[in-house]
FIDORO-911160 format. One record per residue (C-alpha): residue number from 1; chain; residue in one letter; x, y, z. Coordinates in steps of 0.001 Angstrom, whole numbers, plus 524288, in hexadecimal, padded with zeros to 5 digits. Example, Ala and Ser with C-alpha at 12.3 -4.5 7.8 and 13.67 -1.06 7.14 Angstrom:
BEGIN
+-----+---+---+-------+-------+-------+
!   k ! c ! r !     X !     Y !     Z !
+-----+---+---+-------+-------+-------+
!   1 ! A ! A ! 8300C ! 7EE6C ! 81E78 !
!   2 ! A ! S ! 83566 ! 7FBDC ! 81BE4 !
+-----+---+---+-------+-------+-------+
//
This chain:
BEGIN
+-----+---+---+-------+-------+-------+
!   k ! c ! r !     X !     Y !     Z !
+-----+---+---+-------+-------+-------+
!   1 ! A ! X ! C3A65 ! 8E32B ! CED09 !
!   2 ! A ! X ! C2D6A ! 8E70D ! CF187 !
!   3 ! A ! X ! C29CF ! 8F394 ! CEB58 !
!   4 ! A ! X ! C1ECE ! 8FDCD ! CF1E4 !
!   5 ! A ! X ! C13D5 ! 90081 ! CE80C !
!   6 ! A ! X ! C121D ! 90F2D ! CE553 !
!   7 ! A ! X ! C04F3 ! 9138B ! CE424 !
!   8 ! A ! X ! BFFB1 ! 916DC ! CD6EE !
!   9 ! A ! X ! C0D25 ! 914CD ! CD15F !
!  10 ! A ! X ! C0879 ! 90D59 ! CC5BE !
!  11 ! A ! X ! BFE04 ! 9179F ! CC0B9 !
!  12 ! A ! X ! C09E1 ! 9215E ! CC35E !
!  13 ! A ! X ! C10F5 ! 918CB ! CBA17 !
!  14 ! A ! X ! C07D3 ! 91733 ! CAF2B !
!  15 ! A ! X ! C04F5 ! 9250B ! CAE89 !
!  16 ! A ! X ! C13F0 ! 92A95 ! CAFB3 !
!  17 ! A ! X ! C1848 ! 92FF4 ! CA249 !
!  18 ! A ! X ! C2763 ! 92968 ! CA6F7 !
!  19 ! A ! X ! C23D5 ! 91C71 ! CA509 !
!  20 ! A ! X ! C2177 ! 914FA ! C9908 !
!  21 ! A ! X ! C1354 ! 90EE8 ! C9AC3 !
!  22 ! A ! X ! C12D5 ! 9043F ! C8E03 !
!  23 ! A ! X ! C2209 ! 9016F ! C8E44 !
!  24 ! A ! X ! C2027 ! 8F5D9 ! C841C !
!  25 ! A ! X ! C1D33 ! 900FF ! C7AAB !
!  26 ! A ! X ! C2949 ! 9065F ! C7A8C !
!  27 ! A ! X ! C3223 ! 8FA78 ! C755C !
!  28 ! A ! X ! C3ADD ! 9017E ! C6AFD !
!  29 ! A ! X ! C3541 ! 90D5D ! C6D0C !
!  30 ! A ! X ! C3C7B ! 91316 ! C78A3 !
!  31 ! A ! X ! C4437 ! 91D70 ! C71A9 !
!  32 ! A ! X ! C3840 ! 92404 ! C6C94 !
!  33 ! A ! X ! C3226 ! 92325 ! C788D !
!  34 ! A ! X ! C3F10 ! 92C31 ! C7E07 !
!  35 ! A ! X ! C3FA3 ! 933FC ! C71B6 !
!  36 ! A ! X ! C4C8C ! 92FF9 ! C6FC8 !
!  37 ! A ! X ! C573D ! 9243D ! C6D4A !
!  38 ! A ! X ! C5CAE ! 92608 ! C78B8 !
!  39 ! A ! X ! C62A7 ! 9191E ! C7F24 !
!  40 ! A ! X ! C5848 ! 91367 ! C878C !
!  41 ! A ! X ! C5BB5 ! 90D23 ! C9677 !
!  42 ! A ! X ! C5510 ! 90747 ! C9E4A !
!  43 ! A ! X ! C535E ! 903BF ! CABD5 !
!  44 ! A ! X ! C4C12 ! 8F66F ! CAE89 !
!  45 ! A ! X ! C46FD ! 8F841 ! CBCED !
!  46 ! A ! X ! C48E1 ! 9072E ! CC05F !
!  47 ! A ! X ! C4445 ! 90842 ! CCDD7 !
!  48 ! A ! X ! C3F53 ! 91567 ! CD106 !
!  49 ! A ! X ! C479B ! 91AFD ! CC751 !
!  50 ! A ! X ! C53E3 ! 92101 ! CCC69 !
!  51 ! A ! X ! C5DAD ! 91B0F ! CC236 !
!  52 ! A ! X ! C56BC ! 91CCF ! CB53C !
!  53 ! A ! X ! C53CF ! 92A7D ! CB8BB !
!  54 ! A ! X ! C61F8 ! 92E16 ! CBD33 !
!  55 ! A ! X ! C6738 ! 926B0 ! CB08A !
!  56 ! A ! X ! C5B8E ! 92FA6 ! CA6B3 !
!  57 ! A ! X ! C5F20 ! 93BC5 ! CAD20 !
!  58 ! A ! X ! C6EA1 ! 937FC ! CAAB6 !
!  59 ! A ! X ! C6BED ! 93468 ! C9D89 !
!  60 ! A ! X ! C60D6 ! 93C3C ! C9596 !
!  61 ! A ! X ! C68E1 ! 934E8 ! C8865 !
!  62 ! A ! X ! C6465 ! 928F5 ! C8F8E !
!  63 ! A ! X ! C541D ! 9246B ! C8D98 !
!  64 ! A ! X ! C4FFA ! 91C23 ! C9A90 !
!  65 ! A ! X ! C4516 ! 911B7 ! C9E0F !
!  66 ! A ! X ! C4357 ! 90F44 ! CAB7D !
!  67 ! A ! X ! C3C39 ! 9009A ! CAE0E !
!  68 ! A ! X ! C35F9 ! 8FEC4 ! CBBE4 !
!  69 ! A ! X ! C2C06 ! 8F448 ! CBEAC !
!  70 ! A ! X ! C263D ! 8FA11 ! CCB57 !
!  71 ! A ! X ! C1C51 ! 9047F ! CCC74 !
!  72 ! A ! X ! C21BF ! 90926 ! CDAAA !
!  73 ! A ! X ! C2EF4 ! 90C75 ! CD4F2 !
!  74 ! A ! X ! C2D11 ! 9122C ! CC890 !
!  75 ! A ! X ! C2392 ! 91C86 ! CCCD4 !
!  76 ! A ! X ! C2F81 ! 920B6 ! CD3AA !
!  77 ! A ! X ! C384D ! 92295 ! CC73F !
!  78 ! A ! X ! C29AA ! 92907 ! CC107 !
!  79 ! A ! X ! C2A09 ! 931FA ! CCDB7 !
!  80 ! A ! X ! C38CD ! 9360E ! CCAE0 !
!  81 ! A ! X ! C354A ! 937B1 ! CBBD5 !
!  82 ! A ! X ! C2AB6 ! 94163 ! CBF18 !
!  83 ! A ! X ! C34B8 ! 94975 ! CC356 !
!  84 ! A ! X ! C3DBF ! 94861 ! CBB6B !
!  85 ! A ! X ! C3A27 ! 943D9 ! CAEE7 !
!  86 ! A ! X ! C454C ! 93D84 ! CA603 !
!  87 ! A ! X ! C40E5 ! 93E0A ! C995F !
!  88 ! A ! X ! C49D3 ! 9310E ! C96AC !
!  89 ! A ! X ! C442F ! 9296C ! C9E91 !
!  90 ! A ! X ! C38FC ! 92136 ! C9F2B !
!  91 ! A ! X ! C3310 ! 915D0 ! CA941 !
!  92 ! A ! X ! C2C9C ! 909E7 ! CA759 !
!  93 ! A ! X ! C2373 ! 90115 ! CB0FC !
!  94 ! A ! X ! C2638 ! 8F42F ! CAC92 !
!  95 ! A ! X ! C2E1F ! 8E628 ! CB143 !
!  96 ! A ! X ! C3A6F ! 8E493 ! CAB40 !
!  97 ! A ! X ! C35F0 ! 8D78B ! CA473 !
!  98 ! A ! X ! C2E66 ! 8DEFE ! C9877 !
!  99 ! A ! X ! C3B4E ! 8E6A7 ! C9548 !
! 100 ! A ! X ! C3BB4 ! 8E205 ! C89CB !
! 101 ! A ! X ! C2DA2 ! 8E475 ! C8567 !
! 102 ! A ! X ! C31D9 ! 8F3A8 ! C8733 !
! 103 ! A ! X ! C3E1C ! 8F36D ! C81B3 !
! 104 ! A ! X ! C4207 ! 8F012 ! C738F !
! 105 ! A ! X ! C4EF1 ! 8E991 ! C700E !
! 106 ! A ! X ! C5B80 ! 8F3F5 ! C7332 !
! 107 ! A ! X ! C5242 ! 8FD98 ! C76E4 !
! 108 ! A ! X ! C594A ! 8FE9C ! C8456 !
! 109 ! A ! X ! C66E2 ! 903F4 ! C831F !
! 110 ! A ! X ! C69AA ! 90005 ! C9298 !
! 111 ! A ! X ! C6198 ! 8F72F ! C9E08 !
! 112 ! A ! X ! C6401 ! 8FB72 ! CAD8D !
! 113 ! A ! X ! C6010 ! 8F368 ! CB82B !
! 114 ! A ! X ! C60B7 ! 8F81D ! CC5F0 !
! 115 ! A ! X ! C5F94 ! 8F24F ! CD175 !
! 116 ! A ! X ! C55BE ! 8EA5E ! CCD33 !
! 117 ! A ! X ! C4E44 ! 8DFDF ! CD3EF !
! 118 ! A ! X ! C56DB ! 8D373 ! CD916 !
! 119 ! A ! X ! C4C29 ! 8C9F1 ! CD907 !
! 120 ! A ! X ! C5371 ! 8C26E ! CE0C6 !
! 121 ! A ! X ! C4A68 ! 8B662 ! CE068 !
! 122 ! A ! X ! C53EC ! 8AB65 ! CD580 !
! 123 ! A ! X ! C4531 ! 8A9C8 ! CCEA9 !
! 124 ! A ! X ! C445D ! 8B7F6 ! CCBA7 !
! 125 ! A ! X ! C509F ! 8B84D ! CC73A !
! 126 ! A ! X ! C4A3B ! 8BC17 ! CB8C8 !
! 127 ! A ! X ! C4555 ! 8C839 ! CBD00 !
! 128 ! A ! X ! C51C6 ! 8CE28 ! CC0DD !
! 129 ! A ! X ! C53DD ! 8DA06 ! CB818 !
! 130 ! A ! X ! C6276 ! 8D40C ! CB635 !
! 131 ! A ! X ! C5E21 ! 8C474 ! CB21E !
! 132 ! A ! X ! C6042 ! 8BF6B ! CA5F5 !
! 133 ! A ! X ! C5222 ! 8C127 ! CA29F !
! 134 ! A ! X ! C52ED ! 8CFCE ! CA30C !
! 135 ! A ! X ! C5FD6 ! 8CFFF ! C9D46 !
! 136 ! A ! X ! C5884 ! 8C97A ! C9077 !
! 137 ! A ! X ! C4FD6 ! 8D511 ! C936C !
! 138 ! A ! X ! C5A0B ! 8DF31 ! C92B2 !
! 139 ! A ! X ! C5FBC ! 8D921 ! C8664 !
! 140 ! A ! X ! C54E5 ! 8DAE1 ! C7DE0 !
! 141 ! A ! X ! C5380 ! 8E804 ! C80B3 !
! 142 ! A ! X ! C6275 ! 8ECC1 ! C8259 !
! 143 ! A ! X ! C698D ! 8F3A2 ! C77ED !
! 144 ! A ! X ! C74D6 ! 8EBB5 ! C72D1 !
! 145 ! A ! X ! C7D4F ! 8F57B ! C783D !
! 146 ! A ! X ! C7609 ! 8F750 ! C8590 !
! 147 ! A ! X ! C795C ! 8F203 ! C9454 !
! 148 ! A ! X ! C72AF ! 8EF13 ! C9F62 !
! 149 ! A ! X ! C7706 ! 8F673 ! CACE0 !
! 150 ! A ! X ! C70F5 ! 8EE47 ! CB989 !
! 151 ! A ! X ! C74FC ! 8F2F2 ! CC65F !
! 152 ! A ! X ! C7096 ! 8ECA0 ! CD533 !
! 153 ! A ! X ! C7417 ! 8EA2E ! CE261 !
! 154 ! A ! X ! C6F91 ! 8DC48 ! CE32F !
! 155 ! A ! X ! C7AD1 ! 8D42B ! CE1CE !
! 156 ! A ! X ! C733A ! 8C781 ! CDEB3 !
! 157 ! A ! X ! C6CD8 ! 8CDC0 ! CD42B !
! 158 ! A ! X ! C79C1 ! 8D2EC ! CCE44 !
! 159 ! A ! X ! C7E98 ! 8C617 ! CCFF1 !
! 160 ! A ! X ! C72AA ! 8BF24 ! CC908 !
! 161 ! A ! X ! C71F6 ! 8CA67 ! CBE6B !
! 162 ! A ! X ! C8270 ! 8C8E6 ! CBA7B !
! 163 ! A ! X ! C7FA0 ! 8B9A8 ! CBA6F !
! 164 ! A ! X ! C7333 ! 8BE54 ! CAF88 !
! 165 ! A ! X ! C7C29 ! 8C3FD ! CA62A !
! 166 ! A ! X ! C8274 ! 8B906 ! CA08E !
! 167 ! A ! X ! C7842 ! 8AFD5 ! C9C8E !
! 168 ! A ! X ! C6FC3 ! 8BD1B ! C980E !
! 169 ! A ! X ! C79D9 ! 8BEF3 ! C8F06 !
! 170 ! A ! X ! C7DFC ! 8CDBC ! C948F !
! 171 ! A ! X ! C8BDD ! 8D16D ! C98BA !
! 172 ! A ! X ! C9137 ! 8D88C ! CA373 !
! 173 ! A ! X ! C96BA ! 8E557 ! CA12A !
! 174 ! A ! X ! C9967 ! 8EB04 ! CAD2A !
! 175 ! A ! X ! C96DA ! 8E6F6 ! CBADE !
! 176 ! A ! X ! C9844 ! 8EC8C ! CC832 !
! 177 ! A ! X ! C96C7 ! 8E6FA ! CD58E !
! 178 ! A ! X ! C9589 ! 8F2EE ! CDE36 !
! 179 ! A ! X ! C917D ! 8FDC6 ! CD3D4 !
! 180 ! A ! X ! C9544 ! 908BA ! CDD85 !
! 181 ! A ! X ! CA2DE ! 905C2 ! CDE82 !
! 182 ! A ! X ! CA5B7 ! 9038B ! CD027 !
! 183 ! A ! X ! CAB52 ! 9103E ! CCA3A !
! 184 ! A ! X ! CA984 ! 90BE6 ! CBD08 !
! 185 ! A ! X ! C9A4C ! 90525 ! CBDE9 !
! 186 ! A ! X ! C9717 ! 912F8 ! CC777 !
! 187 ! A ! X ! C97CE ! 91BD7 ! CBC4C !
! 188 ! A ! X ! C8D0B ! 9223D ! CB97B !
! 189 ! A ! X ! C852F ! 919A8 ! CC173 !
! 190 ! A ! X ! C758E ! 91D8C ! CC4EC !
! 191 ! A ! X ! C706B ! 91752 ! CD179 !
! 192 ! A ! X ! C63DA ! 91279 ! CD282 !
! 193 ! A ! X ! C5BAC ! 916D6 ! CDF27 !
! 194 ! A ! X ! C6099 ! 9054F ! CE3D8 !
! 195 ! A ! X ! C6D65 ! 90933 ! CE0EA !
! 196 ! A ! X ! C6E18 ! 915AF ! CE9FC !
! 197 ! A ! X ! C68E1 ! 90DEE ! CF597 !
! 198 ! A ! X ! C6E6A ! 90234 ! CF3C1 !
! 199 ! A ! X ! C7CC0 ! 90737 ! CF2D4 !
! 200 ! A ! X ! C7B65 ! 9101E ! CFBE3 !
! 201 ! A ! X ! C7940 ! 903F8 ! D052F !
! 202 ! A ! X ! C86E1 ! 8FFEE ! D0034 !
! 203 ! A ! X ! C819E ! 8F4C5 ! CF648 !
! 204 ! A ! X ! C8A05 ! 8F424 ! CEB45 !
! 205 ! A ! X ! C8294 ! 8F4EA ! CDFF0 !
! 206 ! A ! X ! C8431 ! 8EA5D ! CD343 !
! 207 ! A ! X ! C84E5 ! 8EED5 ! CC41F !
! 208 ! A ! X ! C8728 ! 8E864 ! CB837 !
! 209 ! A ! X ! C8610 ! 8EF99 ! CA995 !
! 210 ! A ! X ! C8227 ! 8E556 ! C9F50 !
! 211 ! A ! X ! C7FD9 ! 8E09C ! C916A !
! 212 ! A ! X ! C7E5B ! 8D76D ! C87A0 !
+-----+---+---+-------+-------+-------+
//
């Protein structure tokens, strides 16, 4: 996915009192950063920040980090922020490999990844949010008692991400081959700004919920 750069976006970043400049320095120190010990969610690839916004305005009893790599689509969650500030929610600019430099052990009470990137390329296949790889990721920083909730329309990404689970040692807990039909999966459900378009054009849209 080629992505259109957005003039001055990264000064806009690193002066923007929403987003966590030195993220390393908050490893086990998230709840004082919030001012609270609030559970703590996070969304690893947030886009321009639709869902994590929708889900900290739903939940105030609820602290959120949102995680985007690119410049050109945070600003956009940073533009939202700046007019309506959530005071439980914060952003990072960072790639989703250092997670666990900015994250202690449990610290993270729940992990969503949405609509991430498919790199569909088999020698990429460690850089998909969903591999094994990541999953180690997740585990170090995942409560005992958390999940993980990943939700696509790419079918061959589903595929490869179900096939991931076993030999990353995490179970299934629920799953869901066209989210928008099942009742019971529906509930409560937040769309992302991919999930709006893309099932609008009648794609069914893939979920699993799971943990170790």
């Amino acid at each position: 996915m080629r992505l259109r750069n957005v003039a001055g976006s990264r000064e806009a970043i690193s002066e923007s009192r929403f987003v966590i400049q030195n993220p390393k320095e908050q490893k086990n120190h998230w709840k004082e950063l919030f001012g609270n010990s609030n559970p703590i969610q996070i969304e690893i690839g947030m886009g321009k920040g639709r869902f994590i916004m929708d889900m900290a305005r739903l939940h105030p009893d609820i602290n959120y980090v949102g995680i985007e790599k690119y410049s050109s689509v945070l600003i956009r969650g940073i533009q939202k922020m700046e007019i309506e500030e959530l005071p439980n929610l914060y952003f990072i600019r960072m790639d989703a490999e250092e997670i666990t430099e900015v994250f202690g052990q449990g610290e993270v009470a729940k992990i969503y990844l949405n609509f991430s990137d498919p790199w569909p390329k088999d020698r990429h296949a460690k850089r998909r949010l969903p591999s094994r790889e990541f999953l180690a990721r997740y585990h170090e920083i995942l409560d005992k008692e958390g999940n993980l909730e990943f939700k696509t329309d790419n079918k061959d990404l589903f595929t490869f991400a179900l096939e991931e689970l076993e030999p990353a040692g995490w179970k299934l807990d629920q799953v869901t081959y066209d989210l928008h039909h099942d009742e019971v999966m529906m509930e409560g459900n937040v769309m992302t700004e991919y999930e709006e378009r893309f099932s609008s054009m009648g794609n069914p849209i893939y979920k699993y919920i799971i943990s170790r």
